[in-house]
LOSE-418820 format. One record per residue: residue number from 1; residue in three letters; x, y, z of N, C-alpha, C in turn. Coordinates in nm, 4 decimals, padded with zeros to 6 digits. Layout:
% residues N
NUM; Ala; X; Y; Z; X; Y; Z; X; Y; Z
...
END
This chain:
% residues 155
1; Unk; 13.7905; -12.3332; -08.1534; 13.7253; -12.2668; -08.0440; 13.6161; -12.1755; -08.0998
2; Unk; 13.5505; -12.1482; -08.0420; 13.3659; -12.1212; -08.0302; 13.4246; -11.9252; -08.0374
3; Unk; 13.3594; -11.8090; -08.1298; 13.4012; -11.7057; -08.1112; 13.2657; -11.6590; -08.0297
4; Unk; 13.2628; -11.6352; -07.8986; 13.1824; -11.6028; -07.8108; 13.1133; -11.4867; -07.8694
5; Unk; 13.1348; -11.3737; -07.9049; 13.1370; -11.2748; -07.9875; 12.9798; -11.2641; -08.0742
6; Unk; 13.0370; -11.3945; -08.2014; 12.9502; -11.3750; -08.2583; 12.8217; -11.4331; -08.2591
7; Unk; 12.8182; -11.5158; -08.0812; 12.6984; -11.5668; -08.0721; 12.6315; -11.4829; -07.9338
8; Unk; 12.6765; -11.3694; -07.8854; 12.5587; -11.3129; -07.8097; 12.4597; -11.2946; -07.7792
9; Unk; 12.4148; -11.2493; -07.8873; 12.2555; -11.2647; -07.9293; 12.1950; -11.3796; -07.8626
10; Unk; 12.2525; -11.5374; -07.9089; 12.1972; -11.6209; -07.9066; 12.2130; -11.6248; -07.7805
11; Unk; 12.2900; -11.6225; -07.6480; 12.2841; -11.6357; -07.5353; 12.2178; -11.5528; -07.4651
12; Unk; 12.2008; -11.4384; -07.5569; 12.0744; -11.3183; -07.4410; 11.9671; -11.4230; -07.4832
13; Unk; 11.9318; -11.4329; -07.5960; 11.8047; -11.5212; -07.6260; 11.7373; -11.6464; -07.5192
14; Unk; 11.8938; -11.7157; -07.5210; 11.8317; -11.8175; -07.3880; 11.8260; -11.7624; -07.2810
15; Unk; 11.8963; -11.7001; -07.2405; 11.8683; -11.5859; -07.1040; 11.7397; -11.5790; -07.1167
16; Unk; 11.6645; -11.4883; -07.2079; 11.5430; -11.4693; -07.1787; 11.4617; -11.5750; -07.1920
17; Unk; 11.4711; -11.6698; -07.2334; 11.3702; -11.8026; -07.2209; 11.3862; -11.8560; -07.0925
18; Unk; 11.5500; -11.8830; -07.0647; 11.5314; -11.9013; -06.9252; 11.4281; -11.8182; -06.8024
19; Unk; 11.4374; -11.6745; -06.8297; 11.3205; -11.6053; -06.7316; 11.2345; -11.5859; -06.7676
20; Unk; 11.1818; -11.5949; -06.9006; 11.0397; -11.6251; -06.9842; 10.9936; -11.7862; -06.8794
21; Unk; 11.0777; -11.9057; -06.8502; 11.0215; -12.0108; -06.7759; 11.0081; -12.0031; -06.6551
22; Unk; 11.1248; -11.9149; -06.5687; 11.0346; -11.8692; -06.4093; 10.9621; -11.7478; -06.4193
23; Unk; 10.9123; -11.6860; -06.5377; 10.7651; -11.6389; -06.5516; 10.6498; -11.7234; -06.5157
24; Unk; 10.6874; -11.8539; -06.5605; 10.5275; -11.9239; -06.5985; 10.5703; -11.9703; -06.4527
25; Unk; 10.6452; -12.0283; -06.3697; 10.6415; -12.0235; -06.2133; 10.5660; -11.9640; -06.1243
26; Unk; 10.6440; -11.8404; -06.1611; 10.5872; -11.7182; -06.0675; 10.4461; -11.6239; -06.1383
27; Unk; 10.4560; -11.6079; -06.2530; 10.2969; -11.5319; -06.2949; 10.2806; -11.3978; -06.2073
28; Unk; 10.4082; -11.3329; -06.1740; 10.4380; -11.2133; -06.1497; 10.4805; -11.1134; -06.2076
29; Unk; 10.4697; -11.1121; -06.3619; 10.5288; -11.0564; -06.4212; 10.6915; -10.9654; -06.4038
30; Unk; 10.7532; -11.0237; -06.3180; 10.8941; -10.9899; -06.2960; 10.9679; -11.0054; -06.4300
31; Unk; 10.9350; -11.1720; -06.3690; 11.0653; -11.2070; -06.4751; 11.0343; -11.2153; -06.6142
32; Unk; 10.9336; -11.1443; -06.6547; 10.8818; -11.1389; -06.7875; 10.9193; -11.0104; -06.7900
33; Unk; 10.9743; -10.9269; -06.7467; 10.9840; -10.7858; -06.7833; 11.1477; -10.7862; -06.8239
34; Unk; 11.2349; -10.8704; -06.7179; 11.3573; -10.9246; -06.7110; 11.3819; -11.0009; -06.8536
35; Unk; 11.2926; -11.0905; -06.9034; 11.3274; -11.1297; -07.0417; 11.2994; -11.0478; -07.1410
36; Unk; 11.2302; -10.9227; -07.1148; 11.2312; -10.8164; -07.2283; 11.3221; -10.7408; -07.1690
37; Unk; 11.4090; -10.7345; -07.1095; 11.5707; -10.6530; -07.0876; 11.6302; -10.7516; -07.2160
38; Unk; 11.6308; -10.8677; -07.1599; 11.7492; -10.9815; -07.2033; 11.7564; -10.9771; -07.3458
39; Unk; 11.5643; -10.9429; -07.3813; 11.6233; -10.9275; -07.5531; 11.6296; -10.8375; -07.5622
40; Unk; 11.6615; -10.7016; -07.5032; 11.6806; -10.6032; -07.5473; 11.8548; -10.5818; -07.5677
41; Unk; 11.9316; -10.6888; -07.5010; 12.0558; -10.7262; -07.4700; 12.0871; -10.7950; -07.6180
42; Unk; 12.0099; -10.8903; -07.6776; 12.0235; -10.9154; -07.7968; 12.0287; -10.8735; -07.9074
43; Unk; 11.9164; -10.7877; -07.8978; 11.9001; -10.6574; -07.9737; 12.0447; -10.5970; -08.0133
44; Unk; 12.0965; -10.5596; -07.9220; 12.2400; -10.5001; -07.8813; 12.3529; -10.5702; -07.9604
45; Unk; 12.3146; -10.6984; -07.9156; 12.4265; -10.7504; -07.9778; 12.3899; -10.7667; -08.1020
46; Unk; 12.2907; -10.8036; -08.1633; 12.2726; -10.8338; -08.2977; 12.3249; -10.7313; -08.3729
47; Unk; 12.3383; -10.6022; -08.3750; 12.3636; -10.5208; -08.3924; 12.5355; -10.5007; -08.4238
48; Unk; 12.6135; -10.5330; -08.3182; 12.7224; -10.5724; -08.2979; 12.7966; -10.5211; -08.1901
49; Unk; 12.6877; -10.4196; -08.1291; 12.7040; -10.3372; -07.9517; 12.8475; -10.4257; -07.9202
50; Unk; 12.9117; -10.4067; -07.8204; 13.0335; -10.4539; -07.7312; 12.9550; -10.4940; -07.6080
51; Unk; 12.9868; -10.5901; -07.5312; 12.9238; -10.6487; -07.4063; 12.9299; -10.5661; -07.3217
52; Unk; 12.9952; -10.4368; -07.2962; 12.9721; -10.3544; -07.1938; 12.7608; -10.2326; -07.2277
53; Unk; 12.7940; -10.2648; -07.3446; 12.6739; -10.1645; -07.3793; 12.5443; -10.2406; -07.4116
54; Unk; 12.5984; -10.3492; -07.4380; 12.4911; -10.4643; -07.4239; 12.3741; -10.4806; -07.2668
55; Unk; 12.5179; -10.4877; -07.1946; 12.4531; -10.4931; -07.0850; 12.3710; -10.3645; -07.0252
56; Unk; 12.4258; -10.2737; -07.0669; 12.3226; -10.1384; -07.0293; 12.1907; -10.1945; -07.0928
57; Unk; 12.2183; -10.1940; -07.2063; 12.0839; -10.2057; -07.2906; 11.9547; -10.2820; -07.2151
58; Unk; 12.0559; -10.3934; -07.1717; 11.9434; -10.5080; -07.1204; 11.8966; -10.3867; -06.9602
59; Unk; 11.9697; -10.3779; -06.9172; 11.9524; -10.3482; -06.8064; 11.8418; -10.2161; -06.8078
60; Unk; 11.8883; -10.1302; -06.9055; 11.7977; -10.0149; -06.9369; 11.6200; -10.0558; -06.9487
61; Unk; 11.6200; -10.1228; -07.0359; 11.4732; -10.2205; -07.0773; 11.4299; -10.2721; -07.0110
62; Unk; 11.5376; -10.3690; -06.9083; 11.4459; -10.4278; -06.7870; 11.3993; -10.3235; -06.7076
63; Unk; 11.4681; -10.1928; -06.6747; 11.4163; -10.1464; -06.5848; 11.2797; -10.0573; -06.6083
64; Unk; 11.2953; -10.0205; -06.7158; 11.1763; -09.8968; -06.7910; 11.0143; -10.0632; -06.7635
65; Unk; 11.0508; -10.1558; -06.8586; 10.9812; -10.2940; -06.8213; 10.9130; -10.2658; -06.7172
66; Unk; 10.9829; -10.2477; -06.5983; 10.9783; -10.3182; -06.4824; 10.9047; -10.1669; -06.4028
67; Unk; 10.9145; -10.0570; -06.4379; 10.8804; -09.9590; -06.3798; 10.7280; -09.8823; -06.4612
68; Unk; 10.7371; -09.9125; -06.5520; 10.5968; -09.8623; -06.6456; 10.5321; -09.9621; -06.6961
69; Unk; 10.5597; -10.0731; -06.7440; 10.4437; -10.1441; -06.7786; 10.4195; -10.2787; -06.6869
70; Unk; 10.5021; -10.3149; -06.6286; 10.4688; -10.4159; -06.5349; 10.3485; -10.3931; -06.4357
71; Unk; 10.3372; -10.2668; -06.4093; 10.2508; -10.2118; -06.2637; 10.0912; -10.1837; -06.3466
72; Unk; 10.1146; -10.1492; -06.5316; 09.9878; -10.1760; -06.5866; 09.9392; -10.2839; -06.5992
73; Unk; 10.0599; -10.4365; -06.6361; 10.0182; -10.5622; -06.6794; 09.9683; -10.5578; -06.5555
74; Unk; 10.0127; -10.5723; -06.4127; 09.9923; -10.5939; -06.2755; 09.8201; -10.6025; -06.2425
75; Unk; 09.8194; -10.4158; -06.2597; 09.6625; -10.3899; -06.2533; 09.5873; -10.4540; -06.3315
76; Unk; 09.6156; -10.4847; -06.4149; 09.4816; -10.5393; -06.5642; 09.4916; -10.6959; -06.4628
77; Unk; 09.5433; -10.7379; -06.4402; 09.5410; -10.8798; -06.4541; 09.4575; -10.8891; -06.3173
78; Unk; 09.5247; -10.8069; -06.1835; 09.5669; -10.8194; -06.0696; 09.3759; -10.7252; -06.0288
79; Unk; 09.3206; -10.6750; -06.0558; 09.1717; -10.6002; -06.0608; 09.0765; -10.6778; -05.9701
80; Unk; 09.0725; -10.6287; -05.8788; 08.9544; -10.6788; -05.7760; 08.8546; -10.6862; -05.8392
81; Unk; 08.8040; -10.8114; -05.8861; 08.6631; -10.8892; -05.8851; 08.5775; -10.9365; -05.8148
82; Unk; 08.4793; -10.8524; -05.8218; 08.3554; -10.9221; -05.6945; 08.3290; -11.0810; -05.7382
83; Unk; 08.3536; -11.1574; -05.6574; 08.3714; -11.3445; -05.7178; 08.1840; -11.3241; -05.7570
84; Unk; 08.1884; -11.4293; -05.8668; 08.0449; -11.4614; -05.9110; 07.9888; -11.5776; -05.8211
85; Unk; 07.8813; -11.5485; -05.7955; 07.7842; -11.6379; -05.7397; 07.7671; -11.7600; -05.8331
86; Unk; 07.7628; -11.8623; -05.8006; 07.7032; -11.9625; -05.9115; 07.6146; -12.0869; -05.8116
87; Unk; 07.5347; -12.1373; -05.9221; 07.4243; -12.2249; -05.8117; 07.3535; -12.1392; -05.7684
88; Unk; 07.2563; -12.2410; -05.6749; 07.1523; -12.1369; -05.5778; 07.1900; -12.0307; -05.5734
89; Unk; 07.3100; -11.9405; -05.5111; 07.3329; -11.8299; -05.4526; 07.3649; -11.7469; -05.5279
90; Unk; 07.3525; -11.7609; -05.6911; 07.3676; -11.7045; -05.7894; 07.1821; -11.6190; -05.8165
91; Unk; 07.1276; -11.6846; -05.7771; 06.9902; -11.6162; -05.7666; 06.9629; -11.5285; -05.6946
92; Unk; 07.0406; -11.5544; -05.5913; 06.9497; -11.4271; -05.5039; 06.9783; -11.2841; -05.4981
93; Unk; 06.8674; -11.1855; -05.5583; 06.8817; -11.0595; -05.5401; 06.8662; -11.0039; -05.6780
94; Unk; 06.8124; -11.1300; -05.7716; 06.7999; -11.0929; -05.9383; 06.6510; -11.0960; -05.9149
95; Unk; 06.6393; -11.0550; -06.0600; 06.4817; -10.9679; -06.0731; 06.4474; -11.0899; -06.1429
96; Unk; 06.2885; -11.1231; -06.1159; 06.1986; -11.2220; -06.1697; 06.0534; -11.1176; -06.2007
97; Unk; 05.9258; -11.2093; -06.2944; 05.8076; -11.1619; -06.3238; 05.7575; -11.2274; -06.3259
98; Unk; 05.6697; -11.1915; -06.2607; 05.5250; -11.3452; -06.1891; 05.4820; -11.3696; -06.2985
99; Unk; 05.4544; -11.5316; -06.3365; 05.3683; -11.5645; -06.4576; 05.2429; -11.6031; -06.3734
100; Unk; 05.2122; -11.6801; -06.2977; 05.1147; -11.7309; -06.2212; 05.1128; -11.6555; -06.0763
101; Unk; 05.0228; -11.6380; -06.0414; 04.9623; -11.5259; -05.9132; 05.0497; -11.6482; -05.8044
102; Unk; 05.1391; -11.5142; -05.7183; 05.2477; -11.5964; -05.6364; 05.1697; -11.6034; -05.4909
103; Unk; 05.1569; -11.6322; -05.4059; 05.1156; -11.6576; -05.3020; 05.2071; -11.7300; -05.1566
104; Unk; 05.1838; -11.7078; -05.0504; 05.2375; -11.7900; -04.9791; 05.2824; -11.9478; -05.0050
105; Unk; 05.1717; -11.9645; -05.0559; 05.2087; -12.1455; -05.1014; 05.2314; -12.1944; -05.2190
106; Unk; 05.2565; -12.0645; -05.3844; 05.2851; -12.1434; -05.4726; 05.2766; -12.0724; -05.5819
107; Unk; 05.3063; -12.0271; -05.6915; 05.2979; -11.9768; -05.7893; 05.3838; -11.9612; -05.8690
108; Unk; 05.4498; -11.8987; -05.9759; 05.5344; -11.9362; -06.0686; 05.6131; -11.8007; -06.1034
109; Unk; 05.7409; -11.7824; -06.1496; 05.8095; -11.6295; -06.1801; 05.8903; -11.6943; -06.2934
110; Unk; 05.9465; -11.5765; -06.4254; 06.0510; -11.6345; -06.5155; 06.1450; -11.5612; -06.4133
111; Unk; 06.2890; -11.6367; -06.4244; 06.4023; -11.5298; -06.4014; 06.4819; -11.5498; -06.4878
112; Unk; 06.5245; -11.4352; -06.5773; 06.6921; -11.4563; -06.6605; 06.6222; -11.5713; -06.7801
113; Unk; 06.4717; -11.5627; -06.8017; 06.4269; -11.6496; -06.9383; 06.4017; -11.8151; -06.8997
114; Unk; 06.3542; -11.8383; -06.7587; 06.3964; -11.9478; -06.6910; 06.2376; -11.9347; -06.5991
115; Unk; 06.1606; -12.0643; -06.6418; 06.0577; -12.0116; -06.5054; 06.0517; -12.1417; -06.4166
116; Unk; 06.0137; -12.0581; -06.3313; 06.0495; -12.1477; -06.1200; 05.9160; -12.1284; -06.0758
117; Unk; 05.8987; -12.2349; -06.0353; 05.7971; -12.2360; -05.8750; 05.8575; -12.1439; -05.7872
118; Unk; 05.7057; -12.1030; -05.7563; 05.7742; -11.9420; -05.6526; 05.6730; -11.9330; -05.5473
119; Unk; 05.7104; -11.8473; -05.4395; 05.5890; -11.9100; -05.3168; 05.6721; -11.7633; -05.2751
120; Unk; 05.6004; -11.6646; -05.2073; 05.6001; -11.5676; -05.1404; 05.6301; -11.5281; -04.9650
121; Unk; 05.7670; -11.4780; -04.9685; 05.8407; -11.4833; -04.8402; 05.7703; -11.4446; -04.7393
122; Unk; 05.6572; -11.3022; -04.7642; 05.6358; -11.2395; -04.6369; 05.4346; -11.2544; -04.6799
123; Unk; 05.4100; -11.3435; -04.7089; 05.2550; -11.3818; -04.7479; 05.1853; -11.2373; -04.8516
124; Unk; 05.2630; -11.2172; -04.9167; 05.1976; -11.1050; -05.0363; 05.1678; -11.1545; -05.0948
125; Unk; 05.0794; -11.1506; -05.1971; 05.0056; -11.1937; -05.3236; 05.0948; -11.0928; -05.4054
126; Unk; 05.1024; -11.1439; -05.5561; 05.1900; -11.1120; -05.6596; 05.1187; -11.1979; -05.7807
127; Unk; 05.0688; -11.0161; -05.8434; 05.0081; -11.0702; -05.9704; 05.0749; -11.0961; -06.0832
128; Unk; 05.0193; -11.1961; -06.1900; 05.0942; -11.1678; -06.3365; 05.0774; -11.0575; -06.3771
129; Unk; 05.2660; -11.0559; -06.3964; 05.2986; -10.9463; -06.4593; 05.3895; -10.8071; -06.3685
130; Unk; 05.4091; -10.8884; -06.2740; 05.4552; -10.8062; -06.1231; 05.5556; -10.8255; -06.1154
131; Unk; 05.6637; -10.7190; -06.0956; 05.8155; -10.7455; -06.0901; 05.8375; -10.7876; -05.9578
132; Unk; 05.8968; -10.9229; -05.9448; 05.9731; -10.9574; -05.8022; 06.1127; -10.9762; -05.7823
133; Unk; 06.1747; -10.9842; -05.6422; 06.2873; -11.0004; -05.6112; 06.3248; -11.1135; -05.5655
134; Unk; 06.4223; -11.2127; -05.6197; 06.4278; -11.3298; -05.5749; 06.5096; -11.3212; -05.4371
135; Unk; 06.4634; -11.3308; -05.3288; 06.5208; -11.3912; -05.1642; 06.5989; -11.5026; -05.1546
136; Unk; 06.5646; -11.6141; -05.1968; 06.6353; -11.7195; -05.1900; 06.6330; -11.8240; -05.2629
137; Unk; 06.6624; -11.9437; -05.2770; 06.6084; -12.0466; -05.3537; 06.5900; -12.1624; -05.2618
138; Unk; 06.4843; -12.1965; -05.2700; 06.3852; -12.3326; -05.0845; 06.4024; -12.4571; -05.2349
139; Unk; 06.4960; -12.5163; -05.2174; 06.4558; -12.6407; -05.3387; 06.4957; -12.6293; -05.4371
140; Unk; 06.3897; -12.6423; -05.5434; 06.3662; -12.5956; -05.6807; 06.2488; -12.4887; -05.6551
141; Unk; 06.2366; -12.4211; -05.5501; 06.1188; -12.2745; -05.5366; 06.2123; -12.1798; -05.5451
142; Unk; 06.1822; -12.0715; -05.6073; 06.1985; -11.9205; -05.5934; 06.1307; -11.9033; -05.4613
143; Unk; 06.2270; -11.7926; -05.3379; 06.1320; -11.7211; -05.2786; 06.1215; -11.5804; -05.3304
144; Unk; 06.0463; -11.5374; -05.3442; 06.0258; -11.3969; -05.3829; 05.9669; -11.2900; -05.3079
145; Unk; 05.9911; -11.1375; -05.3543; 05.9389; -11.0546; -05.2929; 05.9189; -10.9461; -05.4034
146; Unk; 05.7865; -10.8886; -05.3794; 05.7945; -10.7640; -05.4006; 05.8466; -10.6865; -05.4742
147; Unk; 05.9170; -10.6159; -05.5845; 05.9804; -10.5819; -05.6057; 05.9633; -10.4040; -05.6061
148; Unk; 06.0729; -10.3371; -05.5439; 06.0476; -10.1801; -05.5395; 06.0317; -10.1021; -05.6529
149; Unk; 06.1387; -10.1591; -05.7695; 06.0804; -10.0801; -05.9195; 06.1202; -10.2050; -06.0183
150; Unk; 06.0913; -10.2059; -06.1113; 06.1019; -10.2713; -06.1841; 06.2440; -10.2521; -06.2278
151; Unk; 06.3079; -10.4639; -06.2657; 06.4710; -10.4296; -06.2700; 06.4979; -10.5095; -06.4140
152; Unk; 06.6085; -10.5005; -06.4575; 06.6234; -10.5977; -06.5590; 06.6097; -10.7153; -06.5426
153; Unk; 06.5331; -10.7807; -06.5962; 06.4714; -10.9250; -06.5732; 06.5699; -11.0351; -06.6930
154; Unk; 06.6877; -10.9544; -06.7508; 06.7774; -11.0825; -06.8302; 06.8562; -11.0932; -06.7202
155; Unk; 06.9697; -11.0515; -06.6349; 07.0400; -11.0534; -06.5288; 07.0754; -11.2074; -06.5469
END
């Protein structure tokens, strides 16, 4: 017969793999805080703790886990991100500089090291060398405007 005893350890161990795998389920960091109790239960036993103090142990760790650093992993991970624009709608509202005099019907801007056909939203003329604001993207055109001060043009 098997001395239960001297394999504790090894059963907190799978314990915690077991909730180390409905971690990757859930991606709530619960049960990842729960498998750092479980080895803290191992811990215990490796040691040669008695199963009554074992179980504090685990239980102690999960909870400290579960009350102080879970709510940091939480935030870091969990951080409201303004979603990125990508494509067309990733342009609009970045800073461009007229290479060719922009006009209602046609002219040229770099944006972000990138230069576009550009044609002027509200019929302004825009000389080289004039900071504009990209409005929209009509095609493969920049619309542009104006720009109030000059902005970072890598964006």
């Amino acid at each position: 017969m098997v001395d239960v005893e001297n394999y504790a350890w090894l059963i907190w161990i799978v314990v915690a793999l077991g909730l180390g795998a409905l971690e990757i389920a859930t991606v709530d960091f619960t049960f990842l805080m729960l498998a750092g109790g479980a080895l803290g239960g191992s811990a215990a036993a490796a040691v040669g703790a008695p199963f009554p103090v074992q179980a504090i142990v685990a239980a102690a760790t999960a909870m400290v886990l579960l009350g102080v650093v879970r709510p940091a992993v939480h935030r870091r991970f969990r951080t409201h991100r303004p979603p990125t624009s990508i494509g067309v709608g990733g342009y609009r509202g970045r800073s461009a500089i007229v290479l060719e005099t922009v006009t209602a019907t046609g002219g040229s801007v770099r944006i972000g090291g990138e230069t576009w056909s550009a044609r002027s939203d509200n019929h302004d003329v825009l000389a080289p060398g004039e900071h504009a604001t990209v409005v929209e993207i009509d095609g493969a055109t920049a619309v542009v405007e104006r720009a109030e001060a000059p902005h970072d043009t890598n964006r």
